[in-house]
C-alpha positions as CSV (number, residue, x, y, z in Angstrom):
1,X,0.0,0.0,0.0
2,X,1.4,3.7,-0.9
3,X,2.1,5.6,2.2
4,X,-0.3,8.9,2.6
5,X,1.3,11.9,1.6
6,X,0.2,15.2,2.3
7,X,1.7,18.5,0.3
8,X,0.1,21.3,-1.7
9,X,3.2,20.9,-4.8
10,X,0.6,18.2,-7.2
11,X,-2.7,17.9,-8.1
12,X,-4.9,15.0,-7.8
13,X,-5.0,13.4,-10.9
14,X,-6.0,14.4,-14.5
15,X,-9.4,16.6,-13.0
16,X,-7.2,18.0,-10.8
17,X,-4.9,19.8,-13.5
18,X,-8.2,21.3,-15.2
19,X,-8.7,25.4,-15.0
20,X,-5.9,27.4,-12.8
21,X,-4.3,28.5,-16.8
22,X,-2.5,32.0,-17.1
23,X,-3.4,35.2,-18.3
24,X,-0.6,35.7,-21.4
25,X,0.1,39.5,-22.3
26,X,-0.4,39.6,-26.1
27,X,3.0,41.9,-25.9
28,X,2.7,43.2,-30.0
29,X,-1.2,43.8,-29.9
30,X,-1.2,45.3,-26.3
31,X,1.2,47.9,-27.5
32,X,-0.4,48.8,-30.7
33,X,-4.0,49.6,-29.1
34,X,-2.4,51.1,-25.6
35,X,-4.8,48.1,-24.0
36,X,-3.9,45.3,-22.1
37,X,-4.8,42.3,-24.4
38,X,-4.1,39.5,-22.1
39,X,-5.3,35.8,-23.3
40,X,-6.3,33.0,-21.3
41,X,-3.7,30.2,-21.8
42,X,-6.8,27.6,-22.1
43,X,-4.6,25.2,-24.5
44,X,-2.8,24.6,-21.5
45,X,-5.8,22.5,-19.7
46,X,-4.5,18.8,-19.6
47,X,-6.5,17.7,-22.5
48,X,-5.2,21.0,-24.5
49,X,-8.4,23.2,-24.8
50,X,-10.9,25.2,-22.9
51,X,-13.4,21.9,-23.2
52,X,-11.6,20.2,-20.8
53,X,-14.1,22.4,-18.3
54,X,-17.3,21.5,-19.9
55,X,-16.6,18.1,-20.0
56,X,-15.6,18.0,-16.3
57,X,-18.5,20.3,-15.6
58,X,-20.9,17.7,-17.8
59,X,-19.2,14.3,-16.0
60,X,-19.5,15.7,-12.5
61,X,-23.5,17.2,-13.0
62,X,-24.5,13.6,-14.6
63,X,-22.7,11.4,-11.6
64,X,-24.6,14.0,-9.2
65,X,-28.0,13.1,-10.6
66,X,-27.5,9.6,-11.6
67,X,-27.5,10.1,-14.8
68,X,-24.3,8.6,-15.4
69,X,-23.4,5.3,-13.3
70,X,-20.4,3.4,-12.6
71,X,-19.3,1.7,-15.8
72,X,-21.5,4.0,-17.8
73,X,-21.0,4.7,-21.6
74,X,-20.8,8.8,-22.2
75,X,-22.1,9.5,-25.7
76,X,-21.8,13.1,-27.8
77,X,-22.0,14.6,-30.9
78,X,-18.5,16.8,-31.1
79,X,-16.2,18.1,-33.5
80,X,-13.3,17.0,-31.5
81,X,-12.2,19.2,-28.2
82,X,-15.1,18.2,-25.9
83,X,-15.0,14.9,-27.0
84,X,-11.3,14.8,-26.1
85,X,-12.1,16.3,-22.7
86,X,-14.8,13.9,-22.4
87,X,-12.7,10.6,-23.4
88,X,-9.8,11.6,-20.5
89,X,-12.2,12.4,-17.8
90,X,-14.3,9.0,-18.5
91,X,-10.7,6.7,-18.9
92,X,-9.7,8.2,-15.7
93,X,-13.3,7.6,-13.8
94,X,-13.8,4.6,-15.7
95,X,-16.6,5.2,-18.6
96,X,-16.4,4.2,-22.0
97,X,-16.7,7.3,-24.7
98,X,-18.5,7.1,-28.3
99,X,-19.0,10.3,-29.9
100,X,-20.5,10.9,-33.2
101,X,-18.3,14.1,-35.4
102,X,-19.0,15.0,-38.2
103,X,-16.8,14.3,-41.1
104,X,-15.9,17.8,-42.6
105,X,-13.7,18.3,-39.4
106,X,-10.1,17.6,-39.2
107,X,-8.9,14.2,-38.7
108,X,-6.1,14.9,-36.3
109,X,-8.9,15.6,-33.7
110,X,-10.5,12.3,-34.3
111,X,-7.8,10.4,-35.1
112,X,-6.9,11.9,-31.2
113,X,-10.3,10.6,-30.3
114,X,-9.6,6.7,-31.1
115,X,-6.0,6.7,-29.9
116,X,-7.5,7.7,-25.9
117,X,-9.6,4.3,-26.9
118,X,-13.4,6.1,-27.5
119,X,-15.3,4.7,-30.6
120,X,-15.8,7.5,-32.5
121,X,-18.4,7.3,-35.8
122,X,-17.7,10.4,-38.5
123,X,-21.1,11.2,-40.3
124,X,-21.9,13.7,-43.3
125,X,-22.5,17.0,-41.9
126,X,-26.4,18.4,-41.5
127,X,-28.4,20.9,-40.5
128,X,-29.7,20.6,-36.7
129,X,-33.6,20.5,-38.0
130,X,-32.0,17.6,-39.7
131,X,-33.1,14.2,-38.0
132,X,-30.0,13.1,-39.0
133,X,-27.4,16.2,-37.8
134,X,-24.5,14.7,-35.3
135,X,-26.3,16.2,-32.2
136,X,-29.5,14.0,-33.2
137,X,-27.6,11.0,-33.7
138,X,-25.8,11.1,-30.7
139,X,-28.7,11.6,-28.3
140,X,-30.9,8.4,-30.3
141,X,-27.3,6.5,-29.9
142,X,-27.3,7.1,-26.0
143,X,-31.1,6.1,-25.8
144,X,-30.4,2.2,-27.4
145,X,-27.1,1.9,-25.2
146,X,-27.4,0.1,-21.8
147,X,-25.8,2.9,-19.2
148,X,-25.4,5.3,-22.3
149,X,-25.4,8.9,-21.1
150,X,-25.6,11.7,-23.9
151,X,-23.8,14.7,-22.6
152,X,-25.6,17.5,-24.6
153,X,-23.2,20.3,-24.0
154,X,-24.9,23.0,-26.1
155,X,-28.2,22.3,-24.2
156,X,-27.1,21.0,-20.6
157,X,-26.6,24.2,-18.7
158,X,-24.1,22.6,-16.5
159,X,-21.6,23.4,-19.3
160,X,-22.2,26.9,-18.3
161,X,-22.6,26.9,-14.9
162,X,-18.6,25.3,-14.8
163,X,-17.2,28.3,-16.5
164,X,-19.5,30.3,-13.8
165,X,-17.8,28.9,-11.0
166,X,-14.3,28.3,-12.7
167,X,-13.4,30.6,-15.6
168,X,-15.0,33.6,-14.7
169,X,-13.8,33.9,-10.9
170,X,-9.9,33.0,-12.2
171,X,-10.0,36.1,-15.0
172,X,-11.4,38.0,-11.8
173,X,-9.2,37.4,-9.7
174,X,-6.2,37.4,-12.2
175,X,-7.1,40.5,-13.3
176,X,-7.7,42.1,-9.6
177,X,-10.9,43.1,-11.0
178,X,-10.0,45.7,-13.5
179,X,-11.1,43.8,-16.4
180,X,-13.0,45.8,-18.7
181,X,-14.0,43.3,-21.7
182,X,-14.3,40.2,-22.1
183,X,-14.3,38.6,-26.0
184,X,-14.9,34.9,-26.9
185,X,-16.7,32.9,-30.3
186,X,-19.6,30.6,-29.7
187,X,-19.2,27.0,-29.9
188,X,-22.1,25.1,-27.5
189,X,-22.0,29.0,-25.8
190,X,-21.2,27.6,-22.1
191,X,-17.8,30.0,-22.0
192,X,-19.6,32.9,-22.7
193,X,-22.9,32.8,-20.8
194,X,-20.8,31.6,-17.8
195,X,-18.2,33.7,-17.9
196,X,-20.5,37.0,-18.9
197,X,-22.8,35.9,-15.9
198,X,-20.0,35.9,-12.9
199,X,-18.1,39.1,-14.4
200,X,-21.8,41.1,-15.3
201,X,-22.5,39.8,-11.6
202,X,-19.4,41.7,-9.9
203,X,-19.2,44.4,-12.3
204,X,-21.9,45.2,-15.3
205,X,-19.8,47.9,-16.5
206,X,-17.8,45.2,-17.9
207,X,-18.5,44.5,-21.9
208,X,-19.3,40.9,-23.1
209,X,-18.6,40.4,-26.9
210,X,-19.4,37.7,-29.0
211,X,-16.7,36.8,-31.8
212,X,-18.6,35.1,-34.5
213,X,-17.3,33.5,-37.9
214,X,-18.9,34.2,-41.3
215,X,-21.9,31.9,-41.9
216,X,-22.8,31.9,-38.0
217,X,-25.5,33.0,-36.4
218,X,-24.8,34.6,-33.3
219,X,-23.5,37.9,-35.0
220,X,-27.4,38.0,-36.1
221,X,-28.5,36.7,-33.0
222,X,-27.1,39.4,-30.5
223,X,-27.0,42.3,-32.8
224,X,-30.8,41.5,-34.9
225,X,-32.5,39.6,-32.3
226,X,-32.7,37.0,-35.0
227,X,-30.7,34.0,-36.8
228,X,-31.6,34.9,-40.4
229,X,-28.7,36.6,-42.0
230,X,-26.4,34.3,-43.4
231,X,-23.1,35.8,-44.9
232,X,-20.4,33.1,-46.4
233,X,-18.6,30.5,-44.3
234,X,-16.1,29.7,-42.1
235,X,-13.2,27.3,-41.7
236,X,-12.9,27.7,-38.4
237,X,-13.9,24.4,-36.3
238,X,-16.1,23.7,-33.2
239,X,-17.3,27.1,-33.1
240,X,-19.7,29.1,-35.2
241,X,-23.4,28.0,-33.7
242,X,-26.2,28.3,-36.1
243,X,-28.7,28.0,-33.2
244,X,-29.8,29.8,-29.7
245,X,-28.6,26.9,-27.7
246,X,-29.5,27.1,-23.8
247,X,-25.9,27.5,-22.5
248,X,-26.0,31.1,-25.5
249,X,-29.4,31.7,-24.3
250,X,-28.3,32.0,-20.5
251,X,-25.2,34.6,-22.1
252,X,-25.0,37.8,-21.2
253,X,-23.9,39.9,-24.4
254,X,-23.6,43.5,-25.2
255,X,-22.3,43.1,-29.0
256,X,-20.7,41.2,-31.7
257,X,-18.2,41.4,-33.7
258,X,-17.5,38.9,-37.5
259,X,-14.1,38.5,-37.8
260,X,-13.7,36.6,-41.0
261,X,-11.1,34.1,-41.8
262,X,-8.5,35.4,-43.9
263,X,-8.3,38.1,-40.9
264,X,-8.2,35.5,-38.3
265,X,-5.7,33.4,-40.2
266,X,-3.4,37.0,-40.4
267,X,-3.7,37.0,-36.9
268,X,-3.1,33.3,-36.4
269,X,0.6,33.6,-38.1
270,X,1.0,37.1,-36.6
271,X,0.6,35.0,-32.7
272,X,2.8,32.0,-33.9
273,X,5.4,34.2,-35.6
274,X,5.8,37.5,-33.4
275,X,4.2,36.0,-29.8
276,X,5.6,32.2,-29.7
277,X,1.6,31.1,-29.7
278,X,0.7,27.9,-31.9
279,X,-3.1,28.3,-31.8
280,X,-6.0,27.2,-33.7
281,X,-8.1,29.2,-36.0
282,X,-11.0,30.4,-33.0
283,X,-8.4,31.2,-30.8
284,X,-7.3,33.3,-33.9
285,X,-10.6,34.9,-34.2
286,X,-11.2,35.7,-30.5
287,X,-7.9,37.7,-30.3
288,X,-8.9,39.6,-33.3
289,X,-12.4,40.2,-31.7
290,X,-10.3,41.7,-28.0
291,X,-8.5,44.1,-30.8
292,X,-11.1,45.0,-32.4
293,X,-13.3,46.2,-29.4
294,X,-9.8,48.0,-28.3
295,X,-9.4,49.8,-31.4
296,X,-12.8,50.6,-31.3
297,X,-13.1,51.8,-27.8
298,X,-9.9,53.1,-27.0
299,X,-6.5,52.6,-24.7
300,X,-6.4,51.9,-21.4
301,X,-8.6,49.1,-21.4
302,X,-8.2,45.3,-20.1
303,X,-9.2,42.8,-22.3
304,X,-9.9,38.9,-21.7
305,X,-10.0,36.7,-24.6
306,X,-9.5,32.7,-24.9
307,X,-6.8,30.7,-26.4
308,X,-8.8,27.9,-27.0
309,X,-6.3,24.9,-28.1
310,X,-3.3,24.6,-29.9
311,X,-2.4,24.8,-33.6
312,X,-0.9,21.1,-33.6
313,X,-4.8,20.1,-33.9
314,X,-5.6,22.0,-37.4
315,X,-1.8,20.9,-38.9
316,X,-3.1,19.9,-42.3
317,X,-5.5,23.0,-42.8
318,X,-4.7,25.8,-41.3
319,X,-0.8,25.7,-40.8
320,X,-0.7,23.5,-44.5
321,X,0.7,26.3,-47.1
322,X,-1.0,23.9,-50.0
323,X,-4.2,23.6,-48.1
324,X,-4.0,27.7,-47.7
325,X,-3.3,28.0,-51.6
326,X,-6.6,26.1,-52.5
327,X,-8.5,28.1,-50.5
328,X,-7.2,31.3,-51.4
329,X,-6.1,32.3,-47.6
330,X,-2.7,32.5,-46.2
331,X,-0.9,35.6,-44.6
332,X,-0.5,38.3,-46.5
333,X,2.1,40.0,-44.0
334,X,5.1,38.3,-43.6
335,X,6.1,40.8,-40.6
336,X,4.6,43.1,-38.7
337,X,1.0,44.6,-38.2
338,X,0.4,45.7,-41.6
339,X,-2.7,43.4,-41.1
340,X,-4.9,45.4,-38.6
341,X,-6.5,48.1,-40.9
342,X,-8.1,44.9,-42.8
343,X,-10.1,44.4,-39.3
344,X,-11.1,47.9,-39.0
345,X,-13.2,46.8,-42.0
346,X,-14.8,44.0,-40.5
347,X,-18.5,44.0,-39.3
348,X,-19.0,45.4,-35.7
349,X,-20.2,48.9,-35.2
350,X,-22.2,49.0,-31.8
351,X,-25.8,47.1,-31.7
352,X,-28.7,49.7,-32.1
């Protein structure tokens, strides 16, 4: 038997490494606006993205309420990060994961999935009024499973309720409180409902903004009251909701920005090349959202963004110069910020 130990230098086991990730000061950026743009080091959870809290947040809800029982099978449609977070959380508590991804996202993520030993089923893509969109199949796939448990993280407010009691109170607190923005894109919306509840809750000066893709519908949502305007597309994965889920209906938002992607791939390079920061493509598009609002609103502001998960995950798109060619994106600007002026340009004066 090990001898008890008792010391505050480790953490108790994968869970325990989730959350507690650093503020990074976006040096170039922060200069150029005379803002702090500080973002959260979220690639930095365990299971390398900010979904590593939902799917704790998820897990522990469901083993409160029965839901989800010893030997249990956890079953979700994902396009990779929560089913990653997911798959770590249930080998280390002893659940079996399936998760049903649709097959226009990038194989690295999946090919992740079936390495940490979850089954994972790629389907063609659909709209959500779709029977057959991911989402659907997942839930009917839990249903005909003995101990199958379907996570739901766009609809299961526990997803937000985790980043109330986690994320929020750490950018508080690492902040001391003088946050002034907060900026993050929509994937199931749990980051930003939770995270715009706790900091509206200590301080309702503070602005919430939404960082939306082309083609998603949030941008309409928060700044139309509506979902109708649809405006190209995106290539940016596991964010860009096309539907008021209930985590995005519990956000608190005060506007929205689109930030499309040959911008947010300028600003991808511009991290990895000038800040050291090998991101994916929505981390990409929340850091231009943070500039944005501080070009728009002026210096002296503190703005929180996310750093979602790391570039290693979207290798043969995003960070593939042949992949760039055939879909006419790439950086333009081999140095330097020559690239801001194109988001001045960008969608996002203030919501009437």
């Amino acid at each position: 038997m090990c001898p008890s130990f008792t010391g505050s230098g480790f953490v108790d086991g994968f869970v325990g490494a989730i959350g507690r990730t650093p503020l990074i000061r976006l040096h170039h950026l922060s200069a150029a606006t005379g803002s702090e743009i500080l973002g959260k080091a979220e690639f930095m959870n365990p299971g390398g993205s900010v979904k590593d809290r939902a799917a704790l947040a998820l897990i522990e809800d469901a083993e409160r309420s029965g839901a989800l029982r010893p030997g249990g099978t956890i079953v979700e449609g994902t396009a990779g990060n929560t089913g990653i977070g997911l798959a770590l959380i249930g080998n280390a508590r002893g659940y079996r994961s399936l998760f049903i991804v649709p097959d226009n996202f990038s194989h690295e993520k999946t090919d992740l999935l079936k390495t940490l030993g979850a089954e994972v089923r790629r389907v063609p893509p659909k709209p959500y009024r779709d029977p057959d969109n991911f989402q659907h199949i997942a839930r009917r796939t839990a249903e005909s499973i003995p101990g199958g448990w379907w996570a739901n993280q766009f609809d299961n407010l526990a997803n937000q309720e985790g980043h109330y009691r986690s994320t929020g109170p750490e950018i508080w607190e690492q902040t001391a409180g003088r946050i002034t923005a907060f900026v993050t894109s929509i994937g199931s919306g749990g980051t930003l409902a939770g995270v715009s509840r706790f900091l509206k809750e200590r301080n309702p000066a503070v602005r919430t903004v939404c960082a939306d893709p082309l083609g998603a519908a949030m941008w309409s949502w928060f700044r139309h009251g509506h979902t109708d305007f649809d405006d190209g597309d995106s290539h940016a994965e596991g964010i860009g909701q096309g539907r008021v889920t209930k985590n995005v209906a519990a956000a608190r938002v005060d506007d929205a920005y689109r930030i499309p992607d040959p911008v947010a791939v300028e600003f991808a390079y511009h991290l990895l090349r000038d800040e050291g920061l090998y991101l994916g493509l929505s981390s990409a598009i929340n850091v231009a959202g943070a500039v944005k609002l501080a070009r728009e609103h002026g210096p002296g502001q503190v703005i929180v963004t996310l750093l979602c998960d790391g570039g290693a995950r979207y290798a043969s798109k995003l960070y593939d110069p042949a992949w760039l060619a055939e879909h006419k994106l790439g950086p333009r600007h081999a140095s330097g910020l020559g690239f801001l002026p194109d988001l001045d340009a960008t969608p996002g004066a203030p919501a009437a």
